[in-house]
C-alpha positions as CSV (number, residue, x, y, z in Angstrom):
1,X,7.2,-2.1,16.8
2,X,7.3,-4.3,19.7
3,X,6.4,-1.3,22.0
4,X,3.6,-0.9,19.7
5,X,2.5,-4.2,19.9
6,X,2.4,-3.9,23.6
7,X,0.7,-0.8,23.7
8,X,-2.6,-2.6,21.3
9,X,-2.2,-5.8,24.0
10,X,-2.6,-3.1,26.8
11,X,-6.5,-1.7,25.1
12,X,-7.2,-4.7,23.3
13,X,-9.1,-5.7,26.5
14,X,-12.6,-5.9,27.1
15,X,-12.6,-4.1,30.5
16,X,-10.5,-1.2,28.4
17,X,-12.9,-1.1,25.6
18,X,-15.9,-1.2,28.1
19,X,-14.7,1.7,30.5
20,X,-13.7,3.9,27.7
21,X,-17.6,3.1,26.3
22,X,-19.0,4.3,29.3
23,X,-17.2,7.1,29.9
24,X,-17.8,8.4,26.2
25,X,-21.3,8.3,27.0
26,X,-20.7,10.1,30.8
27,X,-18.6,12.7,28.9
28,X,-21.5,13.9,26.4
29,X,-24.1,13.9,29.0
30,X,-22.1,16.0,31.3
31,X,-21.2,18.4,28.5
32,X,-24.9,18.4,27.3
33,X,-25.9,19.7,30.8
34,X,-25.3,24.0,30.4
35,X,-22.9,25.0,33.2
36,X,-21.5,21.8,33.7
37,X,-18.2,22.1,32.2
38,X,-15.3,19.0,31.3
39,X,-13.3,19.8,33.5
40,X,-16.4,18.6,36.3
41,X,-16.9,16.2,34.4
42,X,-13.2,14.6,35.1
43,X,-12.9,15.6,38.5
44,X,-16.5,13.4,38.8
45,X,-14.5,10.6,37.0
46,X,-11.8,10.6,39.1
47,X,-13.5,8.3,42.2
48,X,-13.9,5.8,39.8
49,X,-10.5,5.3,38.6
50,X,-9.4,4.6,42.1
51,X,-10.3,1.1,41.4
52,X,-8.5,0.9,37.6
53,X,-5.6,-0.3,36.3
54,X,-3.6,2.9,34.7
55,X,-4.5,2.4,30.8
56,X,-8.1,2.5,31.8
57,X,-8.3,5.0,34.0
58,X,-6.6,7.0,31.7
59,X,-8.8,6.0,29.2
60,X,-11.8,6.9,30.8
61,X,-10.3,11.0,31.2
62,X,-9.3,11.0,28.1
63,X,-12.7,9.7,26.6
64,X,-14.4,12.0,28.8
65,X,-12.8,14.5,28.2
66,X,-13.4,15.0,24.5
67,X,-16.8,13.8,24.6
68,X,-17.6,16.4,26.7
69,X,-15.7,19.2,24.5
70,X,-17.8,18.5,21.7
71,X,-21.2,18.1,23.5
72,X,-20.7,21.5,25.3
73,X,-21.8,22.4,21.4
74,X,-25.4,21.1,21.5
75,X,-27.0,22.8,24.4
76,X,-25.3,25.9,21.8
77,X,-26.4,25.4,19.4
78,X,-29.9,24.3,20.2
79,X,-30.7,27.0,23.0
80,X,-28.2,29.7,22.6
81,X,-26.6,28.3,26.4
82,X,-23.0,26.5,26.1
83,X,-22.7,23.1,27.7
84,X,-18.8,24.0,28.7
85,X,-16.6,27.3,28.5
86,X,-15.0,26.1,25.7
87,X,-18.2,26.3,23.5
88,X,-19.2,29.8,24.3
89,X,-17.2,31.9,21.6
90,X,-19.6,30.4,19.3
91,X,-22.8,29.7,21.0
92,X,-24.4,32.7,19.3
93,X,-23.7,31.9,16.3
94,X,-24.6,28.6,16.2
95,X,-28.0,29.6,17.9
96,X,-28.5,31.6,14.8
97,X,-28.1,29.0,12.1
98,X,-30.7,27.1,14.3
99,X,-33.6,30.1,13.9
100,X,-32.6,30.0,10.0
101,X,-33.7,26.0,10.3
102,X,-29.9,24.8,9.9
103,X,-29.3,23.5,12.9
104,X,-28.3,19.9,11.3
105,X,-25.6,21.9,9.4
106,X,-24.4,23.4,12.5
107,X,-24.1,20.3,14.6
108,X,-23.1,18.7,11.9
109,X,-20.1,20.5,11.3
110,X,-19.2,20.7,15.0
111,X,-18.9,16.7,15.1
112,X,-17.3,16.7,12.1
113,X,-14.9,19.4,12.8
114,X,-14.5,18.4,16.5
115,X,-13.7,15.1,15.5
116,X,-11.2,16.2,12.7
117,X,-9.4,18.9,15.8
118,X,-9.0,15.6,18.0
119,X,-7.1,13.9,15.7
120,X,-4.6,16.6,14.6
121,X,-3.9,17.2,17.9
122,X,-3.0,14.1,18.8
123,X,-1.0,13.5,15.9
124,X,1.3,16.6,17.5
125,X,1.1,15.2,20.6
126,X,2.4,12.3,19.1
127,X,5.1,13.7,16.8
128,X,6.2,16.6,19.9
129,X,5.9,15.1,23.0
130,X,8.9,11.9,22.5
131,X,10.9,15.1,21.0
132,X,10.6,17.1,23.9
133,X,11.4,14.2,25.9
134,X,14.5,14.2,24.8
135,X,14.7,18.1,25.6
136,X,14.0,17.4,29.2
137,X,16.4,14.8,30.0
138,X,18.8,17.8,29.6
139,X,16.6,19.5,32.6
140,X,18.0,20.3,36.0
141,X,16.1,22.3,39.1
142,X,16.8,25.3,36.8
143,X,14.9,24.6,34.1
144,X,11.8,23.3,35.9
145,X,11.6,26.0,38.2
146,X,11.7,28.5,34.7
147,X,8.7,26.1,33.3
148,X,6.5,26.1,36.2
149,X,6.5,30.0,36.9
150,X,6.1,30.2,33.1
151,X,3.1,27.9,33.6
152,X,1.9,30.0,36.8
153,X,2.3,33.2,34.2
154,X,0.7,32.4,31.4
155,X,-2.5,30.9,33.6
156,X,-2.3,34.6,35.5
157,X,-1.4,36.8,32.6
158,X,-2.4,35.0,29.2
159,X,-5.5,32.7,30.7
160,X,-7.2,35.3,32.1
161,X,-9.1,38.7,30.9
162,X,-8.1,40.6,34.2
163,X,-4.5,39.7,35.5
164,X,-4.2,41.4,39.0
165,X,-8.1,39.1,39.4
166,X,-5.9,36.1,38.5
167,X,-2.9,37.2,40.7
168,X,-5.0,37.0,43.6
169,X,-6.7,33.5,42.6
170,X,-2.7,32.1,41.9
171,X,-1.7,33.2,45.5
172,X,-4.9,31.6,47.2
173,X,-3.6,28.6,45.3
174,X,0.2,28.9,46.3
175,X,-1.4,30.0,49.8
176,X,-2.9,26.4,49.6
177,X,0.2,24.5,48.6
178,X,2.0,25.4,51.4
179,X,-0.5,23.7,53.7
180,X,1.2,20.9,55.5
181,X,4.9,19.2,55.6
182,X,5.1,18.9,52.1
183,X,7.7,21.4,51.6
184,X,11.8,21.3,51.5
185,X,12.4,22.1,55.5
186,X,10.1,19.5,56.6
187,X,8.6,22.2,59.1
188,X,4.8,22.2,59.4
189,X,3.2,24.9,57.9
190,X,-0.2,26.3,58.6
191,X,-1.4,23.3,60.2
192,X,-2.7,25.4,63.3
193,X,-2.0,22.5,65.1
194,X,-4.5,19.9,63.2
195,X,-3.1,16.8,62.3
196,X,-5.4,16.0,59.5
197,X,-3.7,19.1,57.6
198,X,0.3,17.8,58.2
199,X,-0.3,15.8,54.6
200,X,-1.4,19.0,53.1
201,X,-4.8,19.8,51.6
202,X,-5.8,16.9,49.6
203,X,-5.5,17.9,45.6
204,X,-8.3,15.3,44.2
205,X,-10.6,16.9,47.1
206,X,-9.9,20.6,46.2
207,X,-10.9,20.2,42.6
208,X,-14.4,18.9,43.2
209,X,-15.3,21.7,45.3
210,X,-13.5,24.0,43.1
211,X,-15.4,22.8,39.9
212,X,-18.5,20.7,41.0
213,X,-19.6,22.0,44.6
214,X,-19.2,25.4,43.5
215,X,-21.8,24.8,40.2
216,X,-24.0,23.0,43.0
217,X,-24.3,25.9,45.0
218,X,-24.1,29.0,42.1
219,X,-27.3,26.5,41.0
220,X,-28.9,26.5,44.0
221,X,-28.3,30.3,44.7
222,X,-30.4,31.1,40.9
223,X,-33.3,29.0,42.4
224,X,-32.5,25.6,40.1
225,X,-35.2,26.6,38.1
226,X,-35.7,24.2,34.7
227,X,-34.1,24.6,31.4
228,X,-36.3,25.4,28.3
229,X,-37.5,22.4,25.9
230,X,-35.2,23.0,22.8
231,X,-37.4,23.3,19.7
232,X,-34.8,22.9,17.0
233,X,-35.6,20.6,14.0
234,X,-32.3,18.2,13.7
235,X,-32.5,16.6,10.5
236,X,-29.3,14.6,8.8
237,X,-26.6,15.1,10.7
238,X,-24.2,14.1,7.6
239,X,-25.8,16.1,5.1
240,X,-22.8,18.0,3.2
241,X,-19.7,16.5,5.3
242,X,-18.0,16.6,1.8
243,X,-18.6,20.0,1.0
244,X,-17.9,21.5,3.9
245,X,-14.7,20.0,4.4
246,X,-13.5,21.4,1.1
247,X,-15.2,24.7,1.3
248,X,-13.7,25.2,5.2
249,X,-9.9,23.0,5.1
250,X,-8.1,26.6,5.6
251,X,-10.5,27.5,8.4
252,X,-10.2,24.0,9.7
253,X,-6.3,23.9,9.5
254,X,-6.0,27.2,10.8
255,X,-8.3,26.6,14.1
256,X,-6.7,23.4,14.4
257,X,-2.9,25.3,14.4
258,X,-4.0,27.5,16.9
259,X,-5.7,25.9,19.1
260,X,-3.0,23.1,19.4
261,X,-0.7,26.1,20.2
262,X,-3.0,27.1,23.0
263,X,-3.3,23.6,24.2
264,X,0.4,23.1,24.8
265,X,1.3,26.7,26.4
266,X,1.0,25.5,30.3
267,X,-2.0,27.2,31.8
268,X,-4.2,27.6,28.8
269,X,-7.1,25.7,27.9
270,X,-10.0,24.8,25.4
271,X,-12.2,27.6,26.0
272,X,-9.0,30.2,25.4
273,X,-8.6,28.3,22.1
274,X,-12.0,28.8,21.0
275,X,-12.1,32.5,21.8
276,X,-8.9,33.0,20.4
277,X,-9.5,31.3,16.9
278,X,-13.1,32.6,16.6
279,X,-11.3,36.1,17.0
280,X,-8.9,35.2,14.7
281,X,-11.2,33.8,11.8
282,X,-13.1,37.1,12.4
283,X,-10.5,38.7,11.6
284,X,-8.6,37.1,8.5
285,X,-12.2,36.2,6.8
286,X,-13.6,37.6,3.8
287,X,-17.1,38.8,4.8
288,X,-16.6,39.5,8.4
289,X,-20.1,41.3,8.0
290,X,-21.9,37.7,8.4
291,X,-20.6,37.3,11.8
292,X,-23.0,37.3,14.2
293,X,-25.4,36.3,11.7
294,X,-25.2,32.7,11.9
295,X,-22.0,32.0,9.7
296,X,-20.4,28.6,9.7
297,X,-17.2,30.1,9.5
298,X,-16.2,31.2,12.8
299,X,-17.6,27.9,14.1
300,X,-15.6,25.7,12.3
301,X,-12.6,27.2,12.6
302,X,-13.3,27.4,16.9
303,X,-14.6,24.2,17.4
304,X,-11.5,22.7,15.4
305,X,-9.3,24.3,18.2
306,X,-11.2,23.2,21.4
307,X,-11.0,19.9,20.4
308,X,-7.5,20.2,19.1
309,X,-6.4,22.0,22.2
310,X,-7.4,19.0,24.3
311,X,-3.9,16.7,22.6
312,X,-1.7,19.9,23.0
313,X,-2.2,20.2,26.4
314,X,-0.9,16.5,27.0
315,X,2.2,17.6,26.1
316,X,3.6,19.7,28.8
317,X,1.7,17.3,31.5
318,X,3.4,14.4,30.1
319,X,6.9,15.5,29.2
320,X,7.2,18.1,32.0
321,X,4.5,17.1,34.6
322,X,3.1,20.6,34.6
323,X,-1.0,20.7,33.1
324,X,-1.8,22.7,30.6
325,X,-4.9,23.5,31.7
326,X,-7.8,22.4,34.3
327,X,-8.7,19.0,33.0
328,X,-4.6,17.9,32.5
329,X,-4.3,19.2,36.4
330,X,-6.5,16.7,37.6
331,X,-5.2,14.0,35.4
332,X,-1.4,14.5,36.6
333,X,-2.8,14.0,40.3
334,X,-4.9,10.5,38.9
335,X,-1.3,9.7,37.0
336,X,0.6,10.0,40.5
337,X,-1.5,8.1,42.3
338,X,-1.2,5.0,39.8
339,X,2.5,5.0,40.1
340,X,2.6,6.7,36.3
341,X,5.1,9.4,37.5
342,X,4.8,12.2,34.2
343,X,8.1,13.8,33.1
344,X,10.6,12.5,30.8
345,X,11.9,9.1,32.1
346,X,8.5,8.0,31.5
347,X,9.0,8.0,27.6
348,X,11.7,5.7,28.3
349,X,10.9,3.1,31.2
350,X,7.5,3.0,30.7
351,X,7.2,3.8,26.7
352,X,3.9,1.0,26.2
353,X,1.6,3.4,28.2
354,X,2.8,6.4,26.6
355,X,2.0,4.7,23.0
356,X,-1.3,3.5,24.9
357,X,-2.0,6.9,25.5
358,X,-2.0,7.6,21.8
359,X,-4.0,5.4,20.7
360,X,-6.7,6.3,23.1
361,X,-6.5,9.8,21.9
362,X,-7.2,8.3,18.1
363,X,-10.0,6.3,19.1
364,X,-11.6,8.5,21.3
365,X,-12.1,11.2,18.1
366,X,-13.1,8.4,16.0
367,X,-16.1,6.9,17.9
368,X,-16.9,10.5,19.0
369,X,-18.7,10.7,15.4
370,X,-21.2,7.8,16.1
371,X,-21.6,8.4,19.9
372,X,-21.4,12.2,19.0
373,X,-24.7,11.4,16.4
374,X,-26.4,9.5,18.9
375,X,-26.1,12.5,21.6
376,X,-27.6,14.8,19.6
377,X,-30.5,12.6,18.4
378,X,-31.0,12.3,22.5
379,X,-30.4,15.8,23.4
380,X,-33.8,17.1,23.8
381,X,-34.6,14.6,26.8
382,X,-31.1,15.2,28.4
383,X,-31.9,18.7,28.4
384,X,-35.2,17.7,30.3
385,X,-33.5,17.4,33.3
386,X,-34.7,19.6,36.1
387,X,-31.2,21.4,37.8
388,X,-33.4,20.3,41.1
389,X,-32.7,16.8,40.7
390,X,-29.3,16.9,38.8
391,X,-27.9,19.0,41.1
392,X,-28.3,16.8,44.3
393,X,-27.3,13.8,42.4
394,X,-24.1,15.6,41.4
395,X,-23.2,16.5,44.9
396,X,-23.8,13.1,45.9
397,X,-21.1,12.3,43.8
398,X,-18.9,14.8,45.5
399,X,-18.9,13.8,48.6
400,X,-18.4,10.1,47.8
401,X,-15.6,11.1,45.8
402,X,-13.7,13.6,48.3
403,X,-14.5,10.6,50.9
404,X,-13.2,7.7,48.6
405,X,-10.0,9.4,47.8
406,X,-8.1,9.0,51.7
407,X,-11.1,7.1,53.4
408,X,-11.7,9.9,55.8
409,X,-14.3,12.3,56.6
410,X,-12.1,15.2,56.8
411,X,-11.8,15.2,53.1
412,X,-15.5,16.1,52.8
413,X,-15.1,19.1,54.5
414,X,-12.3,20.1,52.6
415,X,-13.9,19.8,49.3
416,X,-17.2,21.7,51.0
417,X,-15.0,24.5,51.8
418,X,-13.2,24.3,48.5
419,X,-16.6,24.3,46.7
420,X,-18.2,27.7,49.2
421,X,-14.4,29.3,48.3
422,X,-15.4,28.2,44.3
423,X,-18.4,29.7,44.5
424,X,-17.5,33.3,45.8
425,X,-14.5,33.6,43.1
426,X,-16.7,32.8,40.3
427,X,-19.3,35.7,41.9
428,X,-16.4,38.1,42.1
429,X,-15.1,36.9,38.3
430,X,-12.3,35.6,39.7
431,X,-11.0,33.0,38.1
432,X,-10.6,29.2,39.2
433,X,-8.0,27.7,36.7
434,X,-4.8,29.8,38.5
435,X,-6.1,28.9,41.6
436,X,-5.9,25.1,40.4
437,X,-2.6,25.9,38.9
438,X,-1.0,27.5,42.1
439,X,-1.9,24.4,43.9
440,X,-0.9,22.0,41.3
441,X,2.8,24.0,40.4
442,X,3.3,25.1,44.0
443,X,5.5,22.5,45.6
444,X,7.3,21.8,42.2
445,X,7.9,25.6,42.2
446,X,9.4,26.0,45.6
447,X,11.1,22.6,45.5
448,X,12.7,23.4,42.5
449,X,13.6,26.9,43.7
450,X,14.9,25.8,46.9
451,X,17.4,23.0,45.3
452,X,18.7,25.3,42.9
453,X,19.6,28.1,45.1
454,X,21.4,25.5,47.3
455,X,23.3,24.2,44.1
456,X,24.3,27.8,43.1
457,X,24.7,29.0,47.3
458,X,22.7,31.7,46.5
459,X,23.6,33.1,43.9
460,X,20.1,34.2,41.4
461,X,22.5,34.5,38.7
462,X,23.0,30.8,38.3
463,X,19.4,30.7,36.9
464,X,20.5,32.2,33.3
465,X,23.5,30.2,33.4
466,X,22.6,27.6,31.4
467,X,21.2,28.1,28.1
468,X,17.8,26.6,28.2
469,X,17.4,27.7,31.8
470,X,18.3,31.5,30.5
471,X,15.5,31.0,27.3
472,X,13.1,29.6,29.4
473,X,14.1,32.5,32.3
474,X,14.5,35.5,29.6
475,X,11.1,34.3,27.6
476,X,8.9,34.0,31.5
477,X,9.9,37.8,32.0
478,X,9.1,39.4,28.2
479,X,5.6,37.6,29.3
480,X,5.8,39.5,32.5
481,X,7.3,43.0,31.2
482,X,4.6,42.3,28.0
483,X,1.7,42.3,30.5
484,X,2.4,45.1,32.5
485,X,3.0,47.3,29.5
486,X,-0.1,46.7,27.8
487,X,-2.0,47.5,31.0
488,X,-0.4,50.5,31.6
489,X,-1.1,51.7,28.1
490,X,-4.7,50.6,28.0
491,X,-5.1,53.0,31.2
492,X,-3.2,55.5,29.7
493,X,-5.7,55.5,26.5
494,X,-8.4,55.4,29.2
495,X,-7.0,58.4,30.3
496,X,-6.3,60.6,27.3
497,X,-10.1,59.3,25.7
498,X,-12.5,59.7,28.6
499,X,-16.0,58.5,27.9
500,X,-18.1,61.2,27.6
501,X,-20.5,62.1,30.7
C-alpha cells in the first residue's frame, strides 16, 4: 500500500500530468500521418526526455506510444492508407465500411476496442511481470544468454515473412554492436582508428535514422507529393458502444489474448499482433465470406491486439531488459540513461516506479477515448499536411535529436548514415526491427556468452545444465529446427506443384 501511495505522489504532479497531455496529443498526430509509424514517433520523443525526471519521461513513451497505435486507425479507415504497420491488417476493411457510410461505426469501434486492448494488457503486465521477477532472480549468464538469442530468433524467424531477409538485417545489427570497446576483452573493434567510434555507435542515434531519416528520404525519393482530402462523413463516434461490446466480447477477448501473447514473445510487435489475430478471426468466424467486405469483425478482434500487444511487450523489457519489439528497444536505451537499470532488482529497489509505470499504462487507455474522439473530429486537416513540409520539419527534429543525445556533431552523421542504410533495407524488404534487435541484444549476448563459457572453462554443455537454462536452450532450438523445416517443405511443395507456364 505504501508503495502504492508513492507511486500516485510520483504522477500526481502537474509537470507529470502536463507531459503525458502533450505527448497524447504528439502520439495521435504522428500516427495520423500514413507512413509515419509509433515506433518514429518515440524515437522523435526521445530528445525531449533528456531533460525529464524518469516517471515523466516514461510517461511521455508510454502516452505516445498508444496514442499513436490507435491513430495509425484513422488515416485507415478514412483513405484506405494505415497511419502505422500495426494498422494495416485491417485497413481494407475498415476503408470498406467507410464507402457503405459507416465510418463512425468503424472508428468507433477502433477507440473503443483500442482502448478496451490497452487495459487488458496492462492488467497482465501487471499481474506477470512482479511474477517473472521473481523467476529471474534465479537467472545466471546462462539463462540470459538463452533469452536474448531467443529474442534475436523469434525477431529473425517469427517477426519476419522471409527469415534468411531477417538473418542478414540481425547480423548488420550484431555487425553494429561490436563497434567500439564495449565488448568483454576491452580490445577496440572496428574503430579503423577513429576515436569517435571507441564508445561504439551511439543506440539513440541509430534508431532515428533507422526509423525517421529513412521515411524522410523513401518520402522524398516518391516526389512528397500531397495526400488526398478524406471525404468520409464521421457522425457519432459513440453510437452503439453498448451493442458492440456484447455482440463482439469473444472477438474482443480473443484479439486481446493473442495479441498480449505476441506482445510479450521478445522480438514481436503490434503490427504482428494485428496480422496474426485478423488471420485468426478469419479463420474461427462464422461468415468468413463477409471478409473483405467491410465486416467489423476482423477489426475488432485486430485492433484489440495492437493495442493489447503494446503492455505485453513491457514485460520482457522490464523483467529481463530485452524489448519486445521496436518501440520497447528505444525505451530500455531512455530507461538506461535515467539510471532506471530494467531487470529484476528493479521490482525490488526501485518498486514505486514500477507501480508508476502501471498506472501510466491505465491512464493512458483511459484518456485515449476523449483525446482519441477529438483526433478523429481533427483528422481531415491533419491529413492536409503536404509530406513537402512535414517531412523537413521531421528531419529537423532528427538532427537535433542525434546532436542533443552526446553534444557532438559526429552523432549527426551517424544517424544520416543509419537513416541512407534504413532506407535501402526497406527498398530491398528487408526488415529494420532485427536490425534494431541485433544492436540492442548484441553486447548482452556476447557478454553473457563470454562469462558463461569462462564459468563452465569451456565446456557448451554447461548451458543445459541447469533447468531453466536447458528450457529456455531446448525451446530457442525447436524455434530454430521449426523454421528450417517449414521452409524446406514449402520449397519442396514448390517443387512437386510447379506453376503452370
Amino acid at each position: 500500500m505504501d508503495t502504492l501511495e508513492a507511486a500516485f505522489g510520483l504522477i500526481l504532479h502537474w509537470d507529470v500530468v502536463t507531459t503525458i497531455a502533450i505527448a497524447a496529443i504528439f502520439g495521435l498526430f504522428v500516427g495520423a500521418i500514413p507512413g509515419l509509424t509509433a515506433t518514429m514517433a518515440i524515437a522523435l520523443l526521445v530528445p525531449t526526455t533528456f531533460f525529464m525526471d524518469p516517471v515523466p519521461a516514461i510517461g511521455a513513451m508510454i502516452t505516445c506510444s498508444a496514442m499513436a497505435i490507435f491513430a495509425g486507425d484513422i488515416p485507415g479507415t478514412m483513405l484506405r492508407i494505415p497511419g502505422t504497420p500495426a494498422s494495416a491488417a485491417y485497413a481494407d476493411e475498415a476503408f470498406r465500411m467507410t464507402q457503405k457510410g459507416e465510418a463512425e461505426i468503424a472508428l468507433g469501434a477502433n477507440l473503443l476496442f483500442s482502448a478496451v486492448g490497452g487495459l487488458f494488457g496492462t492488467a497482465i503486465l501487471m499481474l506477470m511481470a512482479p511474477w517473472l521477477a521473481e523467476v529471474a532472480l534465479k537467472f545466471s549468464s546462462f539463462e540470459y544468454f538463452w533469452m536474448a538469442l531467443l529474442g534475436l530468433t523469434c525477431a529473425t524467424f517469427i517477426g519476419t515473412g522471409a527469415p534468411i531477409k531477417g538473418l542478414i538485417s540481425l547480423f548488420i545489427g550484431l555487425l553494429v554492436a561490436t563497434v567500439g570497446l564495449n565488448n568483454p576483452a576491452g580490445v577496440p573493434r572496428f574503430t579503423f582508428g577513429d576515436i569517435n567510434l571507441l564508445g561504439g555507435i551511439d543506440f539513440i542515434s541509430a534508431m532515428i535514422g533507422l526509423f525517421a531519416v529513412s521515411e524522410v528520404l523513401r518520402v522524398a525519393a516518391s516526389g512528397a507529393r500531397s495526400l488526398p482530402v478524406p471525404q468520409a462523413s464521421v457522425g457519432n463516434l459513440f453510437k452503439g458502444w453498448g451493442r458492440l461490446f456484447v455482440r463482439y466480447w469473444p472477438q474482443q477477448l480473443r484479439g486481446n489474448i493473442l495479441g498480449t501473447a505476441i506482445g510479450v514473445l521478445p522480438g514481436s510487435g503490434a503490427d504482428i499482433a494485428a496480422w496474426v489475430s485478423y488471420a485468426v478471426s478469419r479463420k474461427f468466424s462464422r461468415t468468413p465470406e463477409k471478409f473483405g467486405t467491410g465486416h467489423l469483425e476482423g477489426i475488432v478482434e485486430s485492433t484489440s491486439a495492437n493495442n493489447a500487444a503494446l503492455g505485453g511487450a513491457w514485460v520482457p523489457a522490464l523483467v529481463f531488459g530485452i524489448p519486445g519489439d521496436s518501440i520497447t528497444a528505444i525505451v530500455i536505451g531512455v530507461l538506461y540513461v535515467k539510471g532506471v537499470n530494467p531487470g529484476p532488482t528493479l521490482f525490488l529497489t526501485n518498486p514505486q516506479t514500477i507501480y508508476a509505470i502501471f498506472l501510466i499504462f491505465i491512464i493512458a487507455n483511459l484518456i485515449m477515448v476523449p483525446f482519441g474522439w477529438g483526433a478523429i473530429k481533427l483528422a481531415k486537416q491533419i491529413l492536409r499536411v503536404p509530406p513537402k513540409i512535414l517531412m523537413p520539419v521531421i528531419l529537423s527534429f532528427c538532427m537535433v535529436g542525434a546532436f542533443a543525445t552526446n553534444n557532438a556533431t559526429f552523432d549527426v552523421s551517424v544517424m544520416l548514415v543509419f537513416g541512407v542504410l534504413g532506407f535501402i533495407m526497406e527498398e530491398n524488404d528487408i526488415p529494420i526491427a532485427p536490425c534494431i534487435l541485433g544492436i540492442v541484444l548484441g553486447p548482452m549476448l556476447e557478454q553473457n556468452f563470454v562469462t558463461s563459457m569462462i564459468k563452465s572453462d569451456g565446456s557448451f554443455l554447461a548451458f543445459f545444465e541447469r533447468p531453466i537454462a536447458a528450457g529456455l536452450g531446448l525451446f530457442t532450438l525447436f524455434v530454430w529446427g521449426a523454421s528450417f523445416v517449414s521452409s524446406y517443405l514449402a520449397q519442396r511443395r514448390a517443387a512437386d506443384d510447379p506453376s503452370p507456364a
